[in-house]
C-alpha positions in Angstrom: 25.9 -59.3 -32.9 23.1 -58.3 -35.5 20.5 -61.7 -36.3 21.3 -63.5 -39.8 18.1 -61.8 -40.8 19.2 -58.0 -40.0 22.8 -59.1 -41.6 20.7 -60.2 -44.7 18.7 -57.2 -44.7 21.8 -54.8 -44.6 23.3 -56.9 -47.5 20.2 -56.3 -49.8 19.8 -52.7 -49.0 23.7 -52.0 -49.7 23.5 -54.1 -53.0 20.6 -51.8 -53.8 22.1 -48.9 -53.0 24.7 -49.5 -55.3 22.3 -50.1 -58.2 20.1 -47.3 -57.5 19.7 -45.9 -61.1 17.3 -49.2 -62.0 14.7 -51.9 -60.7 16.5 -54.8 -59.8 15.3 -58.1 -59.8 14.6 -60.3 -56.8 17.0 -63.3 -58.2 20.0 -60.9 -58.6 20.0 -59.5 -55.3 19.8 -62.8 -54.2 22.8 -63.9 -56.0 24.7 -60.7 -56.1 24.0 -59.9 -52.1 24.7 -64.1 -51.2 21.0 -64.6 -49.7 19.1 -67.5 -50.2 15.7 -66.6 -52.5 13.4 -67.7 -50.3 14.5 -66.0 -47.1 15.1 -62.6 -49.3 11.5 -62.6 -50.6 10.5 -62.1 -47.1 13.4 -59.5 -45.7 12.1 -57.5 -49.4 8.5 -57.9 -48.4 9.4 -56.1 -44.7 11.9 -53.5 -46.5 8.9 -52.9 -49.0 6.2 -52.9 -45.9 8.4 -50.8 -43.6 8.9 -48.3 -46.1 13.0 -49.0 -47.0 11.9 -50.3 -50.8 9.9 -50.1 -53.3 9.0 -52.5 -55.7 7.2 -52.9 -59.2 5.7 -56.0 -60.8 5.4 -57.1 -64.3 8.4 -56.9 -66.9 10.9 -54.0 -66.1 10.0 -54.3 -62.3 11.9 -55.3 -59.6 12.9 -54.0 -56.0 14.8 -50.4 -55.6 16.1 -48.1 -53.1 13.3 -46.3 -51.9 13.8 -41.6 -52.1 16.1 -41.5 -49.2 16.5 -45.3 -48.7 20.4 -44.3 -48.6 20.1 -41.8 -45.1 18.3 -44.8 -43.4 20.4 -45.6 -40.0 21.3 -48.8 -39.6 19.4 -48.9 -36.3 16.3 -48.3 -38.0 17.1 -51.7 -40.1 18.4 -53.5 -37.1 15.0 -52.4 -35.5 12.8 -53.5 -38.3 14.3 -57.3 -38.1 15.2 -57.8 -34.5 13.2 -55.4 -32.4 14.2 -52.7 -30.0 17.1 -53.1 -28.5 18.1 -52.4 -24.7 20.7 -49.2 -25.2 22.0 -49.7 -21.0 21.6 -53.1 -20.9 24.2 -54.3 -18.8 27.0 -57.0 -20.5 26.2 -59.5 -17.4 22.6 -59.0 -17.7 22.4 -57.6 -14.2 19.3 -55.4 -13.5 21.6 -52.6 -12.0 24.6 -52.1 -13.6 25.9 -48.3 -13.7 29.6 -46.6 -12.3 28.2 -46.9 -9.0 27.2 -49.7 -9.2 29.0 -51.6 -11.2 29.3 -55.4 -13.2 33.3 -56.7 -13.9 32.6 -55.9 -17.1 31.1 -52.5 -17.0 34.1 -50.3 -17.6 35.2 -52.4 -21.1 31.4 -52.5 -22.1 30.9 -48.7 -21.8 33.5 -47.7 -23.9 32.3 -50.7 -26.5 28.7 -50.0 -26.2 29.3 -46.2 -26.8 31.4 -47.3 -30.2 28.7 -49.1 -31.5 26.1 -46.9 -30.5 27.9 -44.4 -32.8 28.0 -46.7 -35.2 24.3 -47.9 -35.8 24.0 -43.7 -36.4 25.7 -44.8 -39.6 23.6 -44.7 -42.9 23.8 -47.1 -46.4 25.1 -44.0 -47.7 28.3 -43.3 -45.1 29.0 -47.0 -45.4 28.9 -46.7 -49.5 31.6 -43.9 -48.9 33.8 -45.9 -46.5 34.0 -48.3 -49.1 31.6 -51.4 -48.4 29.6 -52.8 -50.9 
């Protein structure tokens, strides 16, 4: 459903999240959040560049949880790695697809797309409150 990249991405912002009261280093994030180092320094340098992250060099640096880095939709992460996404797009890929008009799959979809719509509205901080890590 989400890239490996946007799945990576959410895994580093929840570990920092989590860790929020210091800088964290690159290495531990990799470990702690299961992401290979050399893909990570590139999802941190698009975090960092997009605004999610901020990050400090020299000794005592490290990446962190940018303000309000917690209230950040998932969508807005999702959007950052993988690009808008078409909201009505139609689960058989058809051009027209609505009730009047519509695919085999159309009723099942709308109820499923309308779930998951709801739940890229979902911040780091709801998810840290629902229990994920």
């Amino acid at each position: 459903m989400f890239s490996q990249t946007s799945r990576y991405a959410l895994r580093t912002l929840a570990y920092l999240a989590t860790h929020r009261d210091r800088w964290v280093l690159a290495r531990e994030i990799a470990e702690g959040a299961g992401i290979p180092p050399d893909y990570l320094s590139k999802i941190l340098a698009r975090l960092r560049k997009r605004g999610f992250v901020s990050s400090q060099k020299g000794w005592g640096g490290g990446f962190r949880m940018k303000g309000t880095g917690g209230k950040v939709a998932i969508s807005a992460v999702l959007e950052t790695f993988d690009g808008k996404r078409e909201k009505d797009g139609c689960a058989f890929g058809l051009g027209r697809c609505n009730a009047e008009a519509p695919c085999p799959l159309h009723p099942h979809w709308e109820r499923i797309r309308e779930e998951y719509e709801q739940m890229l509205t979902l911040t780091l901080c709801d998810l840290k409150h629902e229990g994920a890590p």
